[in-house]
Residue frames as qw, qx, qy, qz and C-alpha x, y, z in Angstrom:
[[0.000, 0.891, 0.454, 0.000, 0.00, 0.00, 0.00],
 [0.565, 0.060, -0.031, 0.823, 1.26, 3.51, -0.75],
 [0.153, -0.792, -0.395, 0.440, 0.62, 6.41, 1.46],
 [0.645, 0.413, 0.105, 0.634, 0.72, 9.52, -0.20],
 [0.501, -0.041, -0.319, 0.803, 2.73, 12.50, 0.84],
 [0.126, -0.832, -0.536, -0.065, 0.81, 15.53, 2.37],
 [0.503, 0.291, -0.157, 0.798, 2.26, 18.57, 2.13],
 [0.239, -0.841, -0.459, 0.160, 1.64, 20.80, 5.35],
 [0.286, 0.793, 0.110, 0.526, 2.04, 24.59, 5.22],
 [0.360, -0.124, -0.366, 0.849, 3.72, 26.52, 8.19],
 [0.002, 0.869, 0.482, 0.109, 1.11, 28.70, 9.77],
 [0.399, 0.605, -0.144, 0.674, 2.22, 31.87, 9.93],
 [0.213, -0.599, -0.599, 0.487, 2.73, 33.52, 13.60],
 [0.037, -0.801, -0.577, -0.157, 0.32, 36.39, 13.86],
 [0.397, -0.724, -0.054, 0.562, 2.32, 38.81, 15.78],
 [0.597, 0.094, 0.502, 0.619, 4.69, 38.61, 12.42],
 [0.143, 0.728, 0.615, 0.267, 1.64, 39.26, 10.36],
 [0.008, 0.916, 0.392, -0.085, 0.92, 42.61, 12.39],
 [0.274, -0.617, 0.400, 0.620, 4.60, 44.14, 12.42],
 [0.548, 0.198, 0.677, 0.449, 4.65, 43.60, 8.98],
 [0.091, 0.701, 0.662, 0.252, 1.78, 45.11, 8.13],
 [0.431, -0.790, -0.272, 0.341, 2.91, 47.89, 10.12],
 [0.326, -0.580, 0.236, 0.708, 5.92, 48.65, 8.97],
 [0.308, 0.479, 0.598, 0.564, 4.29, 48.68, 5.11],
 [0.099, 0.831, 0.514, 0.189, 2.10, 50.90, 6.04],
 [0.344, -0.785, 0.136, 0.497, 4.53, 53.34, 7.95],
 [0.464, -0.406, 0.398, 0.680, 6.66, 53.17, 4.83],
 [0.222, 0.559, 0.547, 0.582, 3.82, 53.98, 1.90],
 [0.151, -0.917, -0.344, 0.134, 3.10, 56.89, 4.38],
 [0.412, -0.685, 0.247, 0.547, 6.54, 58.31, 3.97],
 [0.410, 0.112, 0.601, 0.677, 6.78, 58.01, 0.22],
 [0.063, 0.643, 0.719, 0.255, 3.66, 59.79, 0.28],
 [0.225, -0.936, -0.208, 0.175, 4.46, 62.44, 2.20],
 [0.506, -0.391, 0.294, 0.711, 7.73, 62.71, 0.60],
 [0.357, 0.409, 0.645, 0.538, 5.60, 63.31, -2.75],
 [0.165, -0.928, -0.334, 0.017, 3.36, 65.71, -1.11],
 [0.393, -0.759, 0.028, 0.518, 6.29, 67.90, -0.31],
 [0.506, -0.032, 0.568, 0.649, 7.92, 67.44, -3.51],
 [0.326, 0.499, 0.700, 0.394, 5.12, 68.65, -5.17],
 [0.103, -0.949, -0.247, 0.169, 4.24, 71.69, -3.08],
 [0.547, -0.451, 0.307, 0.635, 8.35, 72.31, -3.38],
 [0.434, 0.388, 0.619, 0.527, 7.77, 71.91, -7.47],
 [0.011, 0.905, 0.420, 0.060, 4.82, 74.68, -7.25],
 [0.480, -0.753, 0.024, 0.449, 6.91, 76.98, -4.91],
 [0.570, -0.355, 0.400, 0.624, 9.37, 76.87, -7.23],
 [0.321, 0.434, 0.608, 0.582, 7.65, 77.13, -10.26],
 [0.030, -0.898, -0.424, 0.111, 5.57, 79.79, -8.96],
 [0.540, -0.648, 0.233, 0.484, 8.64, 81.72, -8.05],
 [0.411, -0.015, 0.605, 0.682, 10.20, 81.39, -11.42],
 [0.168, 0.726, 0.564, 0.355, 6.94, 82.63, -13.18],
 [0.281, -0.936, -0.162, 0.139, 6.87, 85.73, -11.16],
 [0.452, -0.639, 0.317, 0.536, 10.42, 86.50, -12.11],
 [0.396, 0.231, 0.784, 0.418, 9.65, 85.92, -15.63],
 [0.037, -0.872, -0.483, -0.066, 7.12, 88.18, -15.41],
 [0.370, -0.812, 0.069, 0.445, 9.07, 90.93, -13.65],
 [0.295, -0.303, 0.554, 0.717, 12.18, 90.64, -16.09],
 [0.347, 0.340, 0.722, 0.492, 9.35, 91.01, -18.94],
 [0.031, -0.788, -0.536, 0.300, 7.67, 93.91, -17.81],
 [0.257, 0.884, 0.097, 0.379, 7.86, 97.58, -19.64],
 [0.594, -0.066, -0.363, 0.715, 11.13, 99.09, -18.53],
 [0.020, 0.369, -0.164, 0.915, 9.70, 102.43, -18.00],
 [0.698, -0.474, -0.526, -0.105, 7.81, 100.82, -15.36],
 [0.664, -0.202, -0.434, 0.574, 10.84, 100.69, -13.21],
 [0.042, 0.565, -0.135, 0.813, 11.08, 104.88, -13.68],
 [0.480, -0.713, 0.005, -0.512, 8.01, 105.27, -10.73],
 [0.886, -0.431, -0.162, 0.050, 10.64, 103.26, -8.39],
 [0.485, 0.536, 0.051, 0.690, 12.67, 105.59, -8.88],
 [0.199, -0.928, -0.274, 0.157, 12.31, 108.53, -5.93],
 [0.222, -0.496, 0.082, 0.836, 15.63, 110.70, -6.63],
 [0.008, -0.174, -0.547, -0.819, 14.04, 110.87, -10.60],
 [0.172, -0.677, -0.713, 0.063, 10.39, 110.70, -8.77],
 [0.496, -0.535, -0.158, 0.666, 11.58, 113.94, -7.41],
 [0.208, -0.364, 0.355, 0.835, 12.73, 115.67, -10.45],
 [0.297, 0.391, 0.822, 0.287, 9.30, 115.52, -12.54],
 [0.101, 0.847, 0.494, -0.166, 8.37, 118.60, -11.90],
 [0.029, -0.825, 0.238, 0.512, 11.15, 120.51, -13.01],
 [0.224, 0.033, 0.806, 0.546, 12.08, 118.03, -15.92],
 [0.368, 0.637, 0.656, 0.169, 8.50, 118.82, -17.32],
 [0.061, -0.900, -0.274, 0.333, 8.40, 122.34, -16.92],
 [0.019, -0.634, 0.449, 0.629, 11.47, 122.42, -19.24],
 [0.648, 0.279, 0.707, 0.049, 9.56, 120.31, -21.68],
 [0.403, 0.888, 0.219, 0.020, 9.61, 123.48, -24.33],
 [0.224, 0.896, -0.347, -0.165, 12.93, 123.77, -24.33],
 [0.848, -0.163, 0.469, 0.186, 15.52, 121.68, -26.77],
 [0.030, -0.727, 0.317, 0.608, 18.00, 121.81, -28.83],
 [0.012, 0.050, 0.827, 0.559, 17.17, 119.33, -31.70],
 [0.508, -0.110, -0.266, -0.812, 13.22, 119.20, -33.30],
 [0.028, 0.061, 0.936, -0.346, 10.86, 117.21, -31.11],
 [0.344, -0.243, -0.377, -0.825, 7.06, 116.70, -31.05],
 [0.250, 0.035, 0.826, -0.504, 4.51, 115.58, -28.33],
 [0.387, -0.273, -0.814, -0.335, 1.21, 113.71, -29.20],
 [0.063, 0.136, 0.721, -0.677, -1.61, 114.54, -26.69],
 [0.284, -0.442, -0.653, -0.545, -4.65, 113.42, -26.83],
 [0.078, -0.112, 0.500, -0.855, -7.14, 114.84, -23.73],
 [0.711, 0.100, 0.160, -0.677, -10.77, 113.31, -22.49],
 [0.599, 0.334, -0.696, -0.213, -10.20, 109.94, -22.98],
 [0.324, -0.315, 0.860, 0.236, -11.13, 106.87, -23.63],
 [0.824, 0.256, 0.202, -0.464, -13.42, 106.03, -26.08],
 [0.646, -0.078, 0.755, 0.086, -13.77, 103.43, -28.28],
 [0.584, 0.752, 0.269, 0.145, -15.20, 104.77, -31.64],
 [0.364, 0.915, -0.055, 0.163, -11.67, 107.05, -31.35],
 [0.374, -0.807, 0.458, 0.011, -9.00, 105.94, -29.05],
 [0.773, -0.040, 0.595, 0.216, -8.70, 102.50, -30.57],
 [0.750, 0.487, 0.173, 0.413, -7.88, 103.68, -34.37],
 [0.028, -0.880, 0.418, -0.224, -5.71, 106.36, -32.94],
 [0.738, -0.306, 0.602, -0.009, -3.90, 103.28, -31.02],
 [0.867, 0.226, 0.345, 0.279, -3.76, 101.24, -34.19],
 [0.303, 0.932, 0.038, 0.197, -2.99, 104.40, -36.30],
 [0.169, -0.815, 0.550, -0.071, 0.34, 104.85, -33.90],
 [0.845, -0.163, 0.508, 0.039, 1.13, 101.28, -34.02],
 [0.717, 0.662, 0.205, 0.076, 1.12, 101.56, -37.85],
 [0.560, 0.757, -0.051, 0.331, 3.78, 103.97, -37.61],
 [0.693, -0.109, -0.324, 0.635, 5.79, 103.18, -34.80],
 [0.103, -0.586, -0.064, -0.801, 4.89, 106.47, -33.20],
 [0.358, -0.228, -0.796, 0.432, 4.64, 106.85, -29.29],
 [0.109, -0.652, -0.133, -0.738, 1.92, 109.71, -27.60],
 [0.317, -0.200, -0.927, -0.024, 0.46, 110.66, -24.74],
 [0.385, -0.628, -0.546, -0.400, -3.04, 110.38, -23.30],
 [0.107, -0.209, 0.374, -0.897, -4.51, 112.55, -20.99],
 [0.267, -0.328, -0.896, -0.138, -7.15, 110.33, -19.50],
 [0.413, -0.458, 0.016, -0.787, -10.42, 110.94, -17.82],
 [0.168, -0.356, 0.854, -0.339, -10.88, 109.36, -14.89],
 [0.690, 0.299, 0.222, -0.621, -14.07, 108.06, -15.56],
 [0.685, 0.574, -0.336, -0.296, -13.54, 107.36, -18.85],
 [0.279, 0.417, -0.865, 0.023, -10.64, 104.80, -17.53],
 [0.457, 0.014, 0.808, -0.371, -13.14, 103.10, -15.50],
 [0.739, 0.428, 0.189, -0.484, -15.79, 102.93, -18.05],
 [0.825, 0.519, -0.215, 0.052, -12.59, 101.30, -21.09],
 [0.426, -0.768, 0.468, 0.095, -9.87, 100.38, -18.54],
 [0.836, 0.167, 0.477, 0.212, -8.86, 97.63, -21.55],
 [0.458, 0.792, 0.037, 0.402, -8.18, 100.51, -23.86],
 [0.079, -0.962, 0.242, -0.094, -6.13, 102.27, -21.57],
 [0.860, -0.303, 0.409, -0.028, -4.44, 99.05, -20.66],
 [0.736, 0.626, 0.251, 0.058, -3.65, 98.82, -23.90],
 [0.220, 0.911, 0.019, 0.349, -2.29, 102.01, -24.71],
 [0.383, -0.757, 0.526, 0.059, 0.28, 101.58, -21.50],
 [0.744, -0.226, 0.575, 0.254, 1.39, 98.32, -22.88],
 [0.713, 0.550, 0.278, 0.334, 1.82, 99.57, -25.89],
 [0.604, -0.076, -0.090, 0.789, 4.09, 102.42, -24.67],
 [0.070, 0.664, 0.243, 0.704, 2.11, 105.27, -24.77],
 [0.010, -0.082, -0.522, 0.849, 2.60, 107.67, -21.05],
 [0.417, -0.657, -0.616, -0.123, -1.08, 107.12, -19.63],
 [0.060, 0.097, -0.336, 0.935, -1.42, 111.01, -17.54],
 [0.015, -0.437, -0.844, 0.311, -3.94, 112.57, -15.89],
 [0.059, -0.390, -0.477, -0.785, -6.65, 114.63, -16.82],
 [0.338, -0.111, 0.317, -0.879, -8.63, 114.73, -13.97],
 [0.156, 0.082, 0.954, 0.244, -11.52, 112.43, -13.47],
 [0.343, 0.653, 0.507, -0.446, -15.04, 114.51, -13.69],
 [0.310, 0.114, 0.349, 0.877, -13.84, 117.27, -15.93],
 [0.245, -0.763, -0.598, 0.018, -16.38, 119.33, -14.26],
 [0.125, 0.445, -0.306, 0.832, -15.01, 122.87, -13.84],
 [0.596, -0.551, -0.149, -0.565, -17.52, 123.40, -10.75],
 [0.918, -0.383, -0.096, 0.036, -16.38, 120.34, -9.18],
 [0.775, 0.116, -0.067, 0.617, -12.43, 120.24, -9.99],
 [0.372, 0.164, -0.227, 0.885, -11.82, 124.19, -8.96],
 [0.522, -0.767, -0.291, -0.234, -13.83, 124.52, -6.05],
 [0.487, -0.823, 0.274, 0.102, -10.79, 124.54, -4.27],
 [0.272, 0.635, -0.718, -0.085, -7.15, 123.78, -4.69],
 [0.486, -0.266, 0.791, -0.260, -7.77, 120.64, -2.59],
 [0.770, 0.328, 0.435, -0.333, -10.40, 119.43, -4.77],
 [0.669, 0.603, -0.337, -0.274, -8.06, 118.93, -7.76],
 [0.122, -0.620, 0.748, -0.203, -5.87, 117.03, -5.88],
 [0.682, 0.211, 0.499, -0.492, -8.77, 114.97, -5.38],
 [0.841, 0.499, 0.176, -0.115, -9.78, 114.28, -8.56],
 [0.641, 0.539, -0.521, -0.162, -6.61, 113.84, -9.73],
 [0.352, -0.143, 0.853, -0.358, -5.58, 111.16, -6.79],
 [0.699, 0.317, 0.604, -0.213, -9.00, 109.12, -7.95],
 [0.679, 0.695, -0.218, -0.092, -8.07, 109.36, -11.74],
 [0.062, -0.594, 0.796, -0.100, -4.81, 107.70, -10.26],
 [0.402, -0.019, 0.873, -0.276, -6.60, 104.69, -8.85],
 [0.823, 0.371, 0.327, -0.278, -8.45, 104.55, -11.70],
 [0.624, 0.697, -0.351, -0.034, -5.50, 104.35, -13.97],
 [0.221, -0.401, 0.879, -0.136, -3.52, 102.16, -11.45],
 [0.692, 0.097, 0.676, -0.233, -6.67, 99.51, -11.66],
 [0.744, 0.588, -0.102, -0.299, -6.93, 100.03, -15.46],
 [0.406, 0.756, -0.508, -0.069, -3.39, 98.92, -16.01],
 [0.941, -0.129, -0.311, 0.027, -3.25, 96.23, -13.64],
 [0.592, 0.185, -0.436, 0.652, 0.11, 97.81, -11.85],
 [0.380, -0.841, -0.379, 0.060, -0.35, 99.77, -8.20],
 [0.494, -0.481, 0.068, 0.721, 3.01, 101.26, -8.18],
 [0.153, 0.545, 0.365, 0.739, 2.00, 103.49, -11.56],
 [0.065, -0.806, -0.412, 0.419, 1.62, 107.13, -10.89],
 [0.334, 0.880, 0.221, 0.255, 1.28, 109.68, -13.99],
 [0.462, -0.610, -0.184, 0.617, 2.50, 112.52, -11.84],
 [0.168, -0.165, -0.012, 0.972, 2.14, 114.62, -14.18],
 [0.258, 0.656, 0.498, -0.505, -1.68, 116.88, -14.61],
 [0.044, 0.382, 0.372, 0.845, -3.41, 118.71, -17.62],
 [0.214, 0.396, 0.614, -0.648, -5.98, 120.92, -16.03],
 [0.387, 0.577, 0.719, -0.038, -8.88, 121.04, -17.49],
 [0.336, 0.896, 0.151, 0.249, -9.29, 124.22, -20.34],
 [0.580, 0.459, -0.257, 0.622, -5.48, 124.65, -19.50],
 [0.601, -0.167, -0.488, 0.611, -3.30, 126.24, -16.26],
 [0.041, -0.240, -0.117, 0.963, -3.97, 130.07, -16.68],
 [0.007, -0.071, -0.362, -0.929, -6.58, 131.98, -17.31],
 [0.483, -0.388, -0.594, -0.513, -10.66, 132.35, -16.71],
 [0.517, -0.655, -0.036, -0.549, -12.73, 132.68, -13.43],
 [0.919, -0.392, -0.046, 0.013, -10.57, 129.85, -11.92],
 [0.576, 0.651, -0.390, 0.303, -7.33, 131.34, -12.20],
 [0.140, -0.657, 0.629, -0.391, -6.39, 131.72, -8.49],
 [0.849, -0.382, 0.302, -0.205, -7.44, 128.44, -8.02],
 [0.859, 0.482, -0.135, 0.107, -5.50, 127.01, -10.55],
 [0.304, 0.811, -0.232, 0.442, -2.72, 128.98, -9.05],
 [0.412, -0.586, 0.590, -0.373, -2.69, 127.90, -5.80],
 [0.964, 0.247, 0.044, -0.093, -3.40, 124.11, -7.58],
 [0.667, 0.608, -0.300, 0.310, -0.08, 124.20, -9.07],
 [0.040, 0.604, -0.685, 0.404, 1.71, 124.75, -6.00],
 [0.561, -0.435, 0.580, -0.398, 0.22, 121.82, -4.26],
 [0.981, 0.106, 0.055, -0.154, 0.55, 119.60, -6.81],
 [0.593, 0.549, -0.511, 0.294, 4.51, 120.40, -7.19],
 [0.507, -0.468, 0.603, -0.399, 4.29, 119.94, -3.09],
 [0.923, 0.087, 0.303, -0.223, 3.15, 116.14, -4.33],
 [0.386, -0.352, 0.711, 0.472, 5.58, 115.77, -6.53],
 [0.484, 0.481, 0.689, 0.244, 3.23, 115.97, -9.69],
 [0.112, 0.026, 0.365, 0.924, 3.79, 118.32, -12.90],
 [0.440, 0.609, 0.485, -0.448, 1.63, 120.20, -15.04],
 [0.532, -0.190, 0.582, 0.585, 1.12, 120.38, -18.16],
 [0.599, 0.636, 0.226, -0.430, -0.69, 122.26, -21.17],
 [0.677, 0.265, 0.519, 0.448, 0.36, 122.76, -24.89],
 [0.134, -0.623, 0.036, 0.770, 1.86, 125.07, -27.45],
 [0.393, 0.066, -0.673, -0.624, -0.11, 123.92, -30.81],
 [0.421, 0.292, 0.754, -0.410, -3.21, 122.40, -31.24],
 [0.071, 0.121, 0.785, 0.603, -5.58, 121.07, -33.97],
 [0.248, 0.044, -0.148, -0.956, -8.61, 123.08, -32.99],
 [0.347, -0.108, -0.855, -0.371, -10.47, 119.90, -33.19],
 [0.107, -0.651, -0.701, 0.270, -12.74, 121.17, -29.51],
 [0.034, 0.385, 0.202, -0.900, -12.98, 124.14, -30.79],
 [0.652, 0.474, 0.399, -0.437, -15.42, 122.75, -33.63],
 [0.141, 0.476, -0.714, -0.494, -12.54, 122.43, -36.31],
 [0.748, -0.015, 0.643, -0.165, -13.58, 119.21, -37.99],
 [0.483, 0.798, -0.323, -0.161, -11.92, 119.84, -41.59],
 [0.877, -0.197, 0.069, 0.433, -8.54, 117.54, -41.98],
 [0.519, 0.365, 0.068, 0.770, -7.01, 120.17, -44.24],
 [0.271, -0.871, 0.051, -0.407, -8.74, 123.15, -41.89],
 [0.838, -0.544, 0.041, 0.022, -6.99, 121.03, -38.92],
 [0.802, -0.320, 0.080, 0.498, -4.03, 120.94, -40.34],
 [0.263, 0.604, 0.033, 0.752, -3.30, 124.32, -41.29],
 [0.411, -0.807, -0.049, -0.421, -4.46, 125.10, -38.27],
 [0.891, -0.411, 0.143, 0.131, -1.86, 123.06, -36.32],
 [0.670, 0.219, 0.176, 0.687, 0.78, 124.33, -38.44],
 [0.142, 0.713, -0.073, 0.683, 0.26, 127.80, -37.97],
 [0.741, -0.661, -0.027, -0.119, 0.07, 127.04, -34.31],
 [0.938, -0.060, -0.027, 0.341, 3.27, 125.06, -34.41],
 [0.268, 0.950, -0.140, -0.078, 4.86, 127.74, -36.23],
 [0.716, 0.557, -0.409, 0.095, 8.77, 127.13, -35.95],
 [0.686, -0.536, 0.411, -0.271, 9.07, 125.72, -32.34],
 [0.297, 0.432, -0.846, 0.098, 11.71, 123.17, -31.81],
 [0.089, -0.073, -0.967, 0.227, 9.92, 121.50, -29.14],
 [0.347, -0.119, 0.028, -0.930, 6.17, 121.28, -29.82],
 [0.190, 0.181, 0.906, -0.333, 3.13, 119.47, -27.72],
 [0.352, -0.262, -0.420, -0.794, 0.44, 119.55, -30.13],
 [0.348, 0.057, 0.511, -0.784, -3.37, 119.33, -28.31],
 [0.516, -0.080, -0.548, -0.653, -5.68, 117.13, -29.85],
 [0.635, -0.104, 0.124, -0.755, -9.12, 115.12, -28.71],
 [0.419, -0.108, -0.875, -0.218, -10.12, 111.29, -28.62],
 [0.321, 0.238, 0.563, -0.724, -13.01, 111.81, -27.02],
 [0.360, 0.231, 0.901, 0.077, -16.11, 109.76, -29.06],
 [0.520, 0.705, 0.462, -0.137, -17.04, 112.41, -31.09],
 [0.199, -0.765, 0.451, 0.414, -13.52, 113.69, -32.27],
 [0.863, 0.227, 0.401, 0.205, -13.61, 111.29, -35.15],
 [0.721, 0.673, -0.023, 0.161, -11.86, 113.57, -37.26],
 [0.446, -0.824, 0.343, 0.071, -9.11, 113.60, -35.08],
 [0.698, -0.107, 0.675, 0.213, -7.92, 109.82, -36.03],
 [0.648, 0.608, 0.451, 0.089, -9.05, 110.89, -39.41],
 [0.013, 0.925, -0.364, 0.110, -6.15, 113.94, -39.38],
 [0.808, -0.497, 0.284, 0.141, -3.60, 111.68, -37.94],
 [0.695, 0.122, 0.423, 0.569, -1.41, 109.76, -40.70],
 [0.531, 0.658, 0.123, 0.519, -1.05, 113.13, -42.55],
 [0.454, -0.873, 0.151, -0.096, -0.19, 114.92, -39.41],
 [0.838, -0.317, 0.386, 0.221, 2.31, 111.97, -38.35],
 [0.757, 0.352, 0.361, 0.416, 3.82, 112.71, -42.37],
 [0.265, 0.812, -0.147, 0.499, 4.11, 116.24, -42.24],
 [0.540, -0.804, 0.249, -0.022, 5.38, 116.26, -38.76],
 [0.776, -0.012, 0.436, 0.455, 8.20, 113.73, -40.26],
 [0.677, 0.499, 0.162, 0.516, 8.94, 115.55, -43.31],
 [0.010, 0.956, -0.087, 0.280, 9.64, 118.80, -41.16],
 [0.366, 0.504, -0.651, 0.433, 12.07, 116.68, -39.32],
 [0.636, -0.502, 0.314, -0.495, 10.48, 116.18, -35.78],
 [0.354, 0.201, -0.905, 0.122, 11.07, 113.30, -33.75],
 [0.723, -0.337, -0.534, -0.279, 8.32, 111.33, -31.84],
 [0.209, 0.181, -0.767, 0.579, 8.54, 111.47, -28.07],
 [0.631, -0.486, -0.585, -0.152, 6.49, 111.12, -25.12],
 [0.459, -0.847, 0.153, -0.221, 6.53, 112.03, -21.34],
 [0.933, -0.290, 0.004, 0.212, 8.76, 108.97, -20.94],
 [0.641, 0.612, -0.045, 0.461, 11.44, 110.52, -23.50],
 [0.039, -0.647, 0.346, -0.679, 11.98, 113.70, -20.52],
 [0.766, -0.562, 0.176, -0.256, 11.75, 111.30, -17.69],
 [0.849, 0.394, -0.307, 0.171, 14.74, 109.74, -18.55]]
C-alpha cells in the first residue's frame, strides 16, 4: 500500500503578520508624504520662477516710478519740456477713452511706430480700462486729466483737484493692472492760466509740485474742440500754431465724437516727419 505525501504549510505567527503590516504601512506613508512635499516644493518653485519671468518682462519704463531721486525731479524736468536743442514733437490726446476714437488712434500709432500721450479721464478709464491698458502696454505715457472734468467740481478749491486727480490715479492704477503706476504729471482742465478759476488754478499748481506731480498744457493744437472738424482746416491750423518751435506738444481730442481727429492723424504723423520732428512722449523727458 502507498501512502501519499501531504504537504503541510507553516502557519504563519500572527504577531509577524501585524509588524509587517505595520511597517508597510509606515513606509507607503513616507513616500507619500515625501511626494506631497515634492510637489508643493515643485509649485513653490515654479511659482517663483513665473513671477520673475514676469518681472524681467515687464515695460522698462515701469521701473522709472521706483525711482524717488528721478520721482523727485518731474516737476522741473516737465516744466522744461519746451525747451531743446534738436526738433521734437509731443502727441496729446485729452478726455479719454473712447472706443469709436481711441482705438484707431492706437492702431494708427502702431502703424507707424509712433509713441503719444493720453490725458485720460478718470471716468472714462473706468468705463474702457482695456483701452487704456492697452495704450500703457503699448508704450504710450497714460497722464492725468482729472476724473469729472467738471469745472464746478475740480476748482472749487485747490484741494479738490488734488482729489480728482488722486481718484483718476486709482483709476488708472486699476486700469493697467500695476499699483506702483503714478502719472504725476496733470493737464488741467481748459489749460493752467486763465478764466474765473485762475487763483485756483494757481494755488493748484503749487500743491501739486508739493506732491511731486507736474503740469502740463500745450503750445499747438488742432482746434479739433474748438469745432474744427476739416482735416485740411486742422491741419493748417496746427501748423500755424506750431509755427517754428523746436519743441512742440500739439493738443488734440479722442473723445467719441472727435472722429476727425484719427481721421487727421497719418497726414499729421507725415508732415510732422517731413519737417524733421522726432516722436517722443513724457517717458522721452523722464529719462
Amino acid at each position: 500500500m502507498t501512502l501519499d505525501l501531504i504537504e503541510v504549510k507553516p502557519h504563519l505567527n500572527v504577531k509577524k503578520v501585524v509588524i509587517i503590516t505595520i511597517v508597510l504601512i509606515l513606509i507607503i506613508s513616507l513616500i507619500s508624504t515625501a511626494i506631497f512635499f515634492g510637489v508643493r516644493h515643485y509649485n513653490k518653485n515654479l511659482s517663483i520662477i513665473e513671477s520673475d519671468i514676469l518681472a524681467k518682462n515687464k515695460p522698462t519704463h515701469e521701473l522709472f516710478f521706483l525711482d524717488n531721486a528721478k520721482k523727485n525731479k518731474i516737476v522741473e524736468r516737465v516744466s522744461h519740456i519746451y525747451n531743446s536743442d534738436y526738433k521734437r514733437v509731443f502727441l496729446t490726446f485729452d478726455d479719454g477713452p473712447s472706443k469709436s476714437v481711441t482705438i484707431p488712434i492706437l492702431d494708427i500709432l502702431k502703424q507707424n511706430n509712433v509713441k503719444a500721450t493720453f490725458f485720460v479721464l478718470g471716468s472714462n478709464a473706468e468705463r474702457y480700462p482695456e483701452i487704456v491698458k492697452r495704450a500703457y502696454q503699448e508704450g504710450h505715457y497714460i497722464a492725468n486729466h482729472s476724473f469729472t472734468h467738471v469745472y464746478s467740481n475740480i476748482y472749487s478749491s485747490p484741494q479738490a483737484v488734488l482729489d480728482e486727480y488722486n481718484r483718476t490715479e486709482t483709476a488708472i492704477k486699476k486700469a493697467i493692472g500695476d499699483q506702483t503706476y503714478n502719472s504725476r504729471v496733470f493737464r488741467f482742465p481748459g489749460g493752467t492760466s486763465g478764466g474765473k478759476y485762475a487763483d485756483i488754478k494757481t494755488e493748484a499748481v503749487n500743491l501739486l509740485n508739493q506732491n511731486s506731480v507736474a503740469h502740463l498744457d500745450w503750445n499747438a493744437l488742432t482746434a479739433d474742440a474748438a469745432g474744427l472738424d476739416n482735416v485740411n482746416d486742422m491741419m493748417s491750423y496746427v501748423e500755424s500754431t506750431m509755427g517754428n518751435k523746436n519743441s512742440v506738444v500739439i493738443l488734440m481730442h479722442d473723445i467719441g465724437t472727435k472722429k476727425s481727429t484719427y481721421e487727421l492723424l497719418p497726414q499729421l504723423i507725415q508732415v510732422l516727419k517731413e519737417k524733421g520732428y522726432v516722436f517722443e512722449n513724457i517717458y522721452d523727458i523722464l529719462k
